[in-house]
Jmol script that loads the backbone (N, CA, C; Angstrom):
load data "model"
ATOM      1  N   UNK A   1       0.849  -1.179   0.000  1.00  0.00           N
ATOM      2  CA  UNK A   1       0.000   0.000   0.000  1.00  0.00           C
ATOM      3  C   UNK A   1       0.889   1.234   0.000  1.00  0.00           C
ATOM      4  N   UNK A   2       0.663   2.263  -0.969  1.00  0.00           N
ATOM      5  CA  UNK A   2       1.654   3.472  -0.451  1.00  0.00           C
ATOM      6  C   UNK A   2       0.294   4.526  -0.268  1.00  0.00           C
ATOM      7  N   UNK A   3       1.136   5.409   0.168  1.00  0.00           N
ATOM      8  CA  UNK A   3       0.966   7.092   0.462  1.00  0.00           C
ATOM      9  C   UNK A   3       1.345   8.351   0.288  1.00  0.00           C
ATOM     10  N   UNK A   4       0.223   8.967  -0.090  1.00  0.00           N
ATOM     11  CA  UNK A   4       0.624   9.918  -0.696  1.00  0.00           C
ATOM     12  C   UNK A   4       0.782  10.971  -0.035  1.00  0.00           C
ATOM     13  N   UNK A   5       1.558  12.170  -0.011  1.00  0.00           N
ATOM     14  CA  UNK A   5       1.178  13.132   0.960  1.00  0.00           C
ATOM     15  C   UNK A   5      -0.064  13.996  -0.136  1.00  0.00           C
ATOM     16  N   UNK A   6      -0.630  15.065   0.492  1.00  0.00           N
ATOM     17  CA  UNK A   6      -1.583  15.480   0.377  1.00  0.00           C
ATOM     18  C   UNK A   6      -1.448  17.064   0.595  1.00  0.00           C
ATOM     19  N   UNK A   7      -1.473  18.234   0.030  1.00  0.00           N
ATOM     20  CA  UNK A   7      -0.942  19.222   0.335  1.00  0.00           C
ATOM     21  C   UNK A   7      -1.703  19.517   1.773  1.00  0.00           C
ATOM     22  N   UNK A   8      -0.971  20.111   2.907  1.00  0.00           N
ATOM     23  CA  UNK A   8      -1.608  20.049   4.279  1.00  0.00           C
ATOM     24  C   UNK A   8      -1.284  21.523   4.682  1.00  0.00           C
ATOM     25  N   UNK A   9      -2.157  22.045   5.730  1.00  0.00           N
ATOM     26  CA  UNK A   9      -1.875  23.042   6.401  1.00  0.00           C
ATOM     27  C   UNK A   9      -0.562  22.977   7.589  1.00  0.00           C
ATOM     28  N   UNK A  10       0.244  23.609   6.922  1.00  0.00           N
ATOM     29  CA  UNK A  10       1.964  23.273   7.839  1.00  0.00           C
ATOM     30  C   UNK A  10       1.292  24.200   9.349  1.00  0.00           C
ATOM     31  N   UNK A  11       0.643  25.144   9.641  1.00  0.00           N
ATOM     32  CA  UNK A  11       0.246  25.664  10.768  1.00  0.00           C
ATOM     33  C   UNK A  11      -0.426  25.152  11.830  1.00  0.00           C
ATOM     34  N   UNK A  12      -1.089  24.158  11.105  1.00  0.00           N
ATOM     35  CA  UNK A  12      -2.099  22.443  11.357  1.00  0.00           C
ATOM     36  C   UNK A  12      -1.296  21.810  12.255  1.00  0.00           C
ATOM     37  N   UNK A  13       0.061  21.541  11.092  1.00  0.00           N
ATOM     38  CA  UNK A  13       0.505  20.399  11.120  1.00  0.00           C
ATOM     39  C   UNK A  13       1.742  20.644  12.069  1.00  0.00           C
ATOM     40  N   UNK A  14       2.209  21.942  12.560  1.00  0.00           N
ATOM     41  CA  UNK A  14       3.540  22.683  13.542  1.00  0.00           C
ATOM     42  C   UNK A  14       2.779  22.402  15.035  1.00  0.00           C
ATOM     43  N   UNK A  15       1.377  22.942  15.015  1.00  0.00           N
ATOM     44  CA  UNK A  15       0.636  22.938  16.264  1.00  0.00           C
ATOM     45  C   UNK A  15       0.682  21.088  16.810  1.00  0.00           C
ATOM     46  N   UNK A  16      -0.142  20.134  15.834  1.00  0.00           N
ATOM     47  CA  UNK A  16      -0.103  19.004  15.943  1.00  0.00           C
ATOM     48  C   UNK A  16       1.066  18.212  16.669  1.00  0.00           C
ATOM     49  N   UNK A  17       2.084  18.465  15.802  1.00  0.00           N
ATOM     50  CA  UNK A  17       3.568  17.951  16.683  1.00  0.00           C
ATOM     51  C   UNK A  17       4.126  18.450  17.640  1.00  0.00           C
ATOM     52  N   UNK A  18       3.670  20.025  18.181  1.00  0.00           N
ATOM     53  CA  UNK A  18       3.610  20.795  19.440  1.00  0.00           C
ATOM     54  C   UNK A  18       3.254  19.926  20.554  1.00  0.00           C
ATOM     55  N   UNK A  19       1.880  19.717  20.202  1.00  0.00           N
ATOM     56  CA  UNK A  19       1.143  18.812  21.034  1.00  0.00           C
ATOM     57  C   UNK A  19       1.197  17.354  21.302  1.00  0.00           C
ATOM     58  N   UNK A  20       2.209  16.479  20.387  1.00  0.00           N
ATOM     59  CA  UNK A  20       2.991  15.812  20.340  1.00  0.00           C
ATOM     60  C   UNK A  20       3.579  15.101  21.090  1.00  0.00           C
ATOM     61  N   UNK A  21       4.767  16.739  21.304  1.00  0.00           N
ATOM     62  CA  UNK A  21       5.676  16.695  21.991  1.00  0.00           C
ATOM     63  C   UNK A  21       5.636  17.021  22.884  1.00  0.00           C
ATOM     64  N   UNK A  22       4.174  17.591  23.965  1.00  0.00           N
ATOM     65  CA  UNK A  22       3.576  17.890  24.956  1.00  0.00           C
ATOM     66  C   UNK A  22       3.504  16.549  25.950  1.00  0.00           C
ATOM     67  N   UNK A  23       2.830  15.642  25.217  1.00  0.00           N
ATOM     68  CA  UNK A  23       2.621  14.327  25.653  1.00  0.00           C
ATOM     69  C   UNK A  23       3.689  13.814  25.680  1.00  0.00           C
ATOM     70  N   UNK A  24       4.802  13.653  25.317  1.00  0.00           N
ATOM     71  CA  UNK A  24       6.128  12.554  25.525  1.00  0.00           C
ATOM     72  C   UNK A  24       7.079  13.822  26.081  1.00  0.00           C
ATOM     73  N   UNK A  25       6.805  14.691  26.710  1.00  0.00           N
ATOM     74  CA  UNK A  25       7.938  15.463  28.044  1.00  0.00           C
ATOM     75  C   UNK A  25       8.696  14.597  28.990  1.00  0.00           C
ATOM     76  N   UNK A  26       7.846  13.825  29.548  1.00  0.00           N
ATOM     77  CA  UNK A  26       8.402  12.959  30.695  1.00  0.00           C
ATOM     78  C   UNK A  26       9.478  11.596  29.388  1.00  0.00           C
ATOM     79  N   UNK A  27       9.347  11.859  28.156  1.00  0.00           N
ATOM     80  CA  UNK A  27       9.887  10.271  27.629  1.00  0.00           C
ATOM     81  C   UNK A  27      10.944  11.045  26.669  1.00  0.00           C
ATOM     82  N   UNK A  28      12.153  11.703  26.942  1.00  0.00           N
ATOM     83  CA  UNK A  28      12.831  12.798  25.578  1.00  0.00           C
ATOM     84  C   UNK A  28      13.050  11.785  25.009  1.00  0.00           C
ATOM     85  N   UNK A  29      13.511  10.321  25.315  1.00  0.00           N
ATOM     86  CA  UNK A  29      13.650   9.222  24.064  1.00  0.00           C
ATOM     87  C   UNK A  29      12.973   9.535  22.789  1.00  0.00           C
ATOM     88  N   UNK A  30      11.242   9.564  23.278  1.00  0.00           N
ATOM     89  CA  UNK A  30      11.006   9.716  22.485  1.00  0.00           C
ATOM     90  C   UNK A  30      10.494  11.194  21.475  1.00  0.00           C
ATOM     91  N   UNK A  31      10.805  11.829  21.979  1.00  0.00           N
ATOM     92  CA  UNK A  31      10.587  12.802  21.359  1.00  0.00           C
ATOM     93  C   UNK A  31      12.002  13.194  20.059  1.00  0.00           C
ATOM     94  N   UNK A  32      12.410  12.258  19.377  1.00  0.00           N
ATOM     95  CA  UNK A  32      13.342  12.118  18.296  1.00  0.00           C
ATOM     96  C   UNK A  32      12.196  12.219  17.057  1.00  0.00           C
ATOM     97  N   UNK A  33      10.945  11.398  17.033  1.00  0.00           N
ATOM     98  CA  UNK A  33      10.094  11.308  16.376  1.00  0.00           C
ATOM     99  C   UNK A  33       9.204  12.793  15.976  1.00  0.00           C
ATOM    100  N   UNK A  34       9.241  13.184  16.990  1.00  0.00           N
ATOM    101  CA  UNK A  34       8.002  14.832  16.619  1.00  0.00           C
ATOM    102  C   UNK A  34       9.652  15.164  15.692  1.00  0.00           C
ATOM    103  N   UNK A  35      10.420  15.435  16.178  1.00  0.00           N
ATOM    104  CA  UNK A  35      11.606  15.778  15.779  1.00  0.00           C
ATOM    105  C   UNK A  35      12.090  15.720  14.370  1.00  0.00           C
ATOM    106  N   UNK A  36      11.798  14.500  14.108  1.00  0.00           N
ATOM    107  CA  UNK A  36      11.673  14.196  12.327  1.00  0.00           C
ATOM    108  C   UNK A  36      10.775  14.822  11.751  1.00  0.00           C
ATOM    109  N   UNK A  37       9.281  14.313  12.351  1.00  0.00           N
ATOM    110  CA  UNK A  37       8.560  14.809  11.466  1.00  0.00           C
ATOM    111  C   UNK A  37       8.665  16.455  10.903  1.00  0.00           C
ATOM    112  N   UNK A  38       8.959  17.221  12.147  1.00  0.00           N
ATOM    113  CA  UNK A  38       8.997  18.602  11.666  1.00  0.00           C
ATOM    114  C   UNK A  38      10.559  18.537  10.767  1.00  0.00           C
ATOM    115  N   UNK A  39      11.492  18.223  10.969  1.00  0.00           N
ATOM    116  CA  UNK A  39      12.855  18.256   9.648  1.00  0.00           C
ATOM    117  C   UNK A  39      11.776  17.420   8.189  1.00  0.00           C
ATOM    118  N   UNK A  40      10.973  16.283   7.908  1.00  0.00           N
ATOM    119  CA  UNK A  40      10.817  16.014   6.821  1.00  0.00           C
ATOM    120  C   UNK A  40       9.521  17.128   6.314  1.00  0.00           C
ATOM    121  N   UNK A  41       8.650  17.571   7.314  1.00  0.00           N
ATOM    122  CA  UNK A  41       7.392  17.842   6.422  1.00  0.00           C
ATOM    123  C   UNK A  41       7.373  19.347   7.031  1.00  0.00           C
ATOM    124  N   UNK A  42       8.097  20.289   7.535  1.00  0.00           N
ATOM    125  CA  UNK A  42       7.968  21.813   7.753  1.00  0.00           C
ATOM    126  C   UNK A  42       9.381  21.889   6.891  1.00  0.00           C
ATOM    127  N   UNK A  43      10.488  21.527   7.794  1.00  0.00           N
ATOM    128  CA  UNK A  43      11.555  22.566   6.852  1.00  0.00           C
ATOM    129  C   UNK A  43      11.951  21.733   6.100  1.00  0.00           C
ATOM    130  N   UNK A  44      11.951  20.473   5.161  1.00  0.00           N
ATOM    131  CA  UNK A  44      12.453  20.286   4.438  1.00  0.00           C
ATOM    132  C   UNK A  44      11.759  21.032   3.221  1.00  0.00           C
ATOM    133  N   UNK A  45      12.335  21.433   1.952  1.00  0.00           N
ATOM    134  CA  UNK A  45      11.438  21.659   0.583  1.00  0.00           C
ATOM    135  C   UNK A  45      11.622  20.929  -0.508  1.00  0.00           C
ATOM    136  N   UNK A  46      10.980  20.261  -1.196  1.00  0.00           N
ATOM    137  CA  UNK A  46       9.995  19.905  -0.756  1.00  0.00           C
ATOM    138  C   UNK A  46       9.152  19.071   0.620  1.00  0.00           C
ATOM    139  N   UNK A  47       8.058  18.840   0.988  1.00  0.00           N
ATOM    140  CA  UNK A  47       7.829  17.914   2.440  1.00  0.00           C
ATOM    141  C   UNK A  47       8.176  16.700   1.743  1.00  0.00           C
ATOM    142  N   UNK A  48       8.673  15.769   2.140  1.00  0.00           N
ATOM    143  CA  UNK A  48       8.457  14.151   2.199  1.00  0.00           C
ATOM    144  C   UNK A  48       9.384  13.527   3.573  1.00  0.00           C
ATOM    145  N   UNK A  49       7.811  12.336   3.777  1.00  0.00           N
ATOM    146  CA  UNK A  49       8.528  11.449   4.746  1.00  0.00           C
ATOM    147  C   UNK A  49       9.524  10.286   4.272  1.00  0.00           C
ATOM    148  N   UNK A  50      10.233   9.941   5.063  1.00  0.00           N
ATOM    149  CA  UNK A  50      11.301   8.789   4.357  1.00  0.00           C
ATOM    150  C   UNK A  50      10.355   7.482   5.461  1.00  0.00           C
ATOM    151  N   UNK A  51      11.079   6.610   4.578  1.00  0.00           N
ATOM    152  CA  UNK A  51      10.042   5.403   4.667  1.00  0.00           C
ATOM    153  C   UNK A  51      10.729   4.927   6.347  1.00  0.00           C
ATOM    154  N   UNK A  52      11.056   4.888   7.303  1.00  0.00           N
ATOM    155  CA  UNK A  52      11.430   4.663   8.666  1.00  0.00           C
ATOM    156  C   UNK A  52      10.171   6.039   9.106  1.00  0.00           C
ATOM    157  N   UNK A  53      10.365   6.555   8.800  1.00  0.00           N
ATOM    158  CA  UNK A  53       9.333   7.272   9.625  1.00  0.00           C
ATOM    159  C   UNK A  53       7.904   7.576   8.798  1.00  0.00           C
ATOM    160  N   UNK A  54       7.300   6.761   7.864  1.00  0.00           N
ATOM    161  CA  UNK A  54       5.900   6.786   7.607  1.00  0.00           C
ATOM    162  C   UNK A  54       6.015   5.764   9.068  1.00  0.00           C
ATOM    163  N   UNK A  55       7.074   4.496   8.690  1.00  0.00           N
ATOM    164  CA  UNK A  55       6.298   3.418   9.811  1.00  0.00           C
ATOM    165  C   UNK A  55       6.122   4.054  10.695  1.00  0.00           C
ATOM    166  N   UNK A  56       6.892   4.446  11.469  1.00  0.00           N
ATOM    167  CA  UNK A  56       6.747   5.075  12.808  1.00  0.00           C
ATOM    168  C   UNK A  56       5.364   5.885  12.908  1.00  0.00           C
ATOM    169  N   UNK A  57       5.070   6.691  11.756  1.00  0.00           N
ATOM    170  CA  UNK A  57       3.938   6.912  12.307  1.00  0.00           C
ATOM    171  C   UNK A  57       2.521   6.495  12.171  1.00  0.00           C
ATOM    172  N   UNK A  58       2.854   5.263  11.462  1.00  0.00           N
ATOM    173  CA  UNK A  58       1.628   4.015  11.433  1.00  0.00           C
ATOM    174  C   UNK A  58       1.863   3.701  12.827  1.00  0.00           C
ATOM    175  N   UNK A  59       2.846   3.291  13.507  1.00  0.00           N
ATOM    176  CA  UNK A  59       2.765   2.943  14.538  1.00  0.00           C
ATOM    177  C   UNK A  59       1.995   3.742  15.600  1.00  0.00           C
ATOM    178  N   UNK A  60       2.332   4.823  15.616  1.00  0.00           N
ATOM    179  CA  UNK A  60       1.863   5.739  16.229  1.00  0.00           C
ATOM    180  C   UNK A  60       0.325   5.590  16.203  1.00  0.00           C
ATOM    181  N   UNK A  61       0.082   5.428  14.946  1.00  0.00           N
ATOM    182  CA  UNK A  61      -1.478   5.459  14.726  1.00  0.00           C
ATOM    183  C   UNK A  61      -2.317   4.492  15.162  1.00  0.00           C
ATOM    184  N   UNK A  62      -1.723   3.188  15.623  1.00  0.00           N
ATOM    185  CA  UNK A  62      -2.607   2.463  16.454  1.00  0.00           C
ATOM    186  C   UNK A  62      -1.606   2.108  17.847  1.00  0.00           C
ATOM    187  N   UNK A  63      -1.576   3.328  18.765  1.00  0.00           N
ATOM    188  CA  UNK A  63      -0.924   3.591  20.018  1.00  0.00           C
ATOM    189  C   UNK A  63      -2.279   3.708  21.023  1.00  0.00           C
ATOM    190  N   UNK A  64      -2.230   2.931  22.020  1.00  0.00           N
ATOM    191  CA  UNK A  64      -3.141   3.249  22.633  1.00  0.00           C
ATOM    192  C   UNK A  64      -2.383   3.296  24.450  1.00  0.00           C
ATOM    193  N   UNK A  65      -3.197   2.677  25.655  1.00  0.00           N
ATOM    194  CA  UNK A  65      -2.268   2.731  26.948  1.00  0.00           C
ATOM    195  C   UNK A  65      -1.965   4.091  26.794  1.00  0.00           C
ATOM    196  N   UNK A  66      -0.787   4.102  27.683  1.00  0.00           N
ATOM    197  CA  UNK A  66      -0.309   5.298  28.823  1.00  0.00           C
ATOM    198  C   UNK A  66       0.107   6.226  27.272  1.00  0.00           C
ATOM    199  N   UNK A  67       0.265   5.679  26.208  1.00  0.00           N
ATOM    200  CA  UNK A  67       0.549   6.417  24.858  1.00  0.00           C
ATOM    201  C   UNK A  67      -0.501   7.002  24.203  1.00  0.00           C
ATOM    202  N   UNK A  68      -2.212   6.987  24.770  1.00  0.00           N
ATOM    203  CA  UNK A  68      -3.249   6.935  23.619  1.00  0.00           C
ATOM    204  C   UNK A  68      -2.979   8.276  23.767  1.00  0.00           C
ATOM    205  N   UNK A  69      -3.105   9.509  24.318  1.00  0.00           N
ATOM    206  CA  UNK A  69      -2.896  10.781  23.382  1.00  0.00           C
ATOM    207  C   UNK A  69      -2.259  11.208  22.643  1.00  0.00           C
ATOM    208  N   UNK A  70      -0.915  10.471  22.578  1.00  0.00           N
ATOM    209  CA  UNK A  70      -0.320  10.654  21.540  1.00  0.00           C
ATOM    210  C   UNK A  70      -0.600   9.930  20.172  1.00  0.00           C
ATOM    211  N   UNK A  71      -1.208   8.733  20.062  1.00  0.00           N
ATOM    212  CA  UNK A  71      -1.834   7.987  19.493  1.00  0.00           C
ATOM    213  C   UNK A  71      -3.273   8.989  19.066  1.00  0.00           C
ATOM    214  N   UNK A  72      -3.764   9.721  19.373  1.00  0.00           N
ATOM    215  CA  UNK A  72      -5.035  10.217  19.087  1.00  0.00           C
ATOM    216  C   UNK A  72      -4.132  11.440  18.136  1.00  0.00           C
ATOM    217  N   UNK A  73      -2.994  12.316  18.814  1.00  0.00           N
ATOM    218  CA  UNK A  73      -2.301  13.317  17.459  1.00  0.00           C
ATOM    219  C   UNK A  73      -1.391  12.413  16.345  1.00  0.00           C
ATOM    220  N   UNK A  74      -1.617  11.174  16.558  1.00  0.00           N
ATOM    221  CA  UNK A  74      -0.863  10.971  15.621  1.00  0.00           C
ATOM    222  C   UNK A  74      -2.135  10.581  14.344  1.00  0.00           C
ATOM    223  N   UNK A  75      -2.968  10.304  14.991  1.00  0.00           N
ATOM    224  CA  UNK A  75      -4.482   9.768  13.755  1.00  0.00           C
ATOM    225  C   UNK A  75      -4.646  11.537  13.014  1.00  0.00           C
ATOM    226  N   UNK A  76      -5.040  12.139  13.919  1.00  0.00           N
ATOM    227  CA  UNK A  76      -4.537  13.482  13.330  1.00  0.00           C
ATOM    228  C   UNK A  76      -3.559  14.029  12.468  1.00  0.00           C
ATOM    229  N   UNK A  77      -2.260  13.783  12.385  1.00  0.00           N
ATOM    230  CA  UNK A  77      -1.375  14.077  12.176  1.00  0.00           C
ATOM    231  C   UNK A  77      -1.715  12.966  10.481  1.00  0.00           C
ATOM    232  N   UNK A  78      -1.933  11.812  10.531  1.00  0.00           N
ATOM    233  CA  UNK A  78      -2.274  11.232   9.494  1.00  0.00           C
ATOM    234  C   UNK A  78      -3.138  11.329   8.452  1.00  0.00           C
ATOM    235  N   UNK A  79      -3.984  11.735   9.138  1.00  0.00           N
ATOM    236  CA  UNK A  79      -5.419  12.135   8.303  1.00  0.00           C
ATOM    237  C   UNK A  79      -5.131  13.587   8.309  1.00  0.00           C
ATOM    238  N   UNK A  80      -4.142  14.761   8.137  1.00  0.00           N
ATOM    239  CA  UNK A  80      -4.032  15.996   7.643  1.00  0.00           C
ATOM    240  C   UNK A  80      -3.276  15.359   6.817  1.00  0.00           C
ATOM    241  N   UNK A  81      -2.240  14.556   6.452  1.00  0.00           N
ATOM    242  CA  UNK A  81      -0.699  14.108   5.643  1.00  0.00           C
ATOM    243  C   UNK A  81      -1.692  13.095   4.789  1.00  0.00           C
ATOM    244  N   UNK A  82      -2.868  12.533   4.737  1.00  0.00           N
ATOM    245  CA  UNK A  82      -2.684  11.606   3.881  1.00  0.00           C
ATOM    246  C   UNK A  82      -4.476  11.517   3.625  1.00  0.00           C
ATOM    247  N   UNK A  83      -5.300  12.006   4.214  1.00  0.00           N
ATOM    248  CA  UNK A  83      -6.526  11.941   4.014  1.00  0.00           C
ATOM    249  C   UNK A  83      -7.358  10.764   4.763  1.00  0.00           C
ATOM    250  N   UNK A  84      -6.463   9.912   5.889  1.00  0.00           N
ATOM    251  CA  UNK A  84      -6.601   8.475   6.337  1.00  0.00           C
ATOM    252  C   UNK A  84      -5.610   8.064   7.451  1.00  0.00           C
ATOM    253  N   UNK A  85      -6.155   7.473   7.703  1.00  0.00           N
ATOM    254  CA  UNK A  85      -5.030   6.909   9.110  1.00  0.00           C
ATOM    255  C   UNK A  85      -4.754   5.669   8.431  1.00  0.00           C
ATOM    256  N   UNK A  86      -2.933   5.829   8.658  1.00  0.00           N
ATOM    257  CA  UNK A  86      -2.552   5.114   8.162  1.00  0.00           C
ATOM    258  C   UNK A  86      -2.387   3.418   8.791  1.00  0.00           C
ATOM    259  N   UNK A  87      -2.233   2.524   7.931  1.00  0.00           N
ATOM    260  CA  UNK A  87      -2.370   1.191   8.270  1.00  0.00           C
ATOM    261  C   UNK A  87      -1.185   0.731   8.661  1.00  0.00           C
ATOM    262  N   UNK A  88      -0.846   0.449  10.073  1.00  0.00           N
ATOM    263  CA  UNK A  88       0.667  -0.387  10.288  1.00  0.00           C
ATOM    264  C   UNK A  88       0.505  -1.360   9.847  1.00  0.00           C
ATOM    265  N   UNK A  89      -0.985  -2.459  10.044  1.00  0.00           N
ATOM    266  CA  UNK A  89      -0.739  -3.948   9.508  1.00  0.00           C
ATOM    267  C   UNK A  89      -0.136  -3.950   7.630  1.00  0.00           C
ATOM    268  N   UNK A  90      -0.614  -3.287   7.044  1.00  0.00           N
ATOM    269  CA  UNK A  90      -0.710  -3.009   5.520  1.00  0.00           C
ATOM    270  C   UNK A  90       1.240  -3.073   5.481  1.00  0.00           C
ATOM    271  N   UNK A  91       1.360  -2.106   6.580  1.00  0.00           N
ATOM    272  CA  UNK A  91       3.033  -1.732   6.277  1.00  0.00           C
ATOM    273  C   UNK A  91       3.474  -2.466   6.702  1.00  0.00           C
ATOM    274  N   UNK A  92       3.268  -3.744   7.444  1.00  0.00           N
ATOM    275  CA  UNK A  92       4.131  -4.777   7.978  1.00  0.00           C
ATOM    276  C   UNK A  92       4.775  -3.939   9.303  1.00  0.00           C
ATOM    277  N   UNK A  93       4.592  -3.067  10.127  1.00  0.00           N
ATOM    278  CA  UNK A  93       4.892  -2.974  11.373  1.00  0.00           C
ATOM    279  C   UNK A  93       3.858  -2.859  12.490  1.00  0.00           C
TER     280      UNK A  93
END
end "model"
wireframe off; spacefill off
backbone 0.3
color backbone group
């Protein structure tokens, strides 16, 4: 299955990973991830994700536990980038 990006509101999409990175304060591990996303889809030009981090944020997209709010911006974060929440099973992670 691929994906397409979708032209998105970057003001949308800066706030989204704000909030993100709100939720994983207590985890800086993980906050490498909001981290990408804003280097591939704000300042890179053109946006594109590289394929390690679509998975990641399929993963993201079916996050639930002590992770579901971040799991709820990441369905967000998907469905502005792609029109859909994306499928980890489809991607094999």
């Amino acid at each position: 299955m691929t994906y397409t990006l979708q032209p998105f509101d970057v003001r949308e999409l800066s706030r989204l990973i704000t909030n993100l990175e709100a939720t994983l304060v207590d985890k800086p591990r993980l906050l490498v991830f909001p981290d990408r996303l804003r280097a591939q889809l704000i300042a890179a030009k053109p946006p594109a994700l590289n394929s390690s981090t679509l998975k990641e944020l399929a993963k993201w997209c079916k996050t639930d536990g002590q992770y579901a709010e971040g799991g709820e911006i990441a369905r967000k974060i998907s469905l502005l980038l792609f029109g859909r929440v994306i499928d980890r099973d489809a991607l094999g992670v």
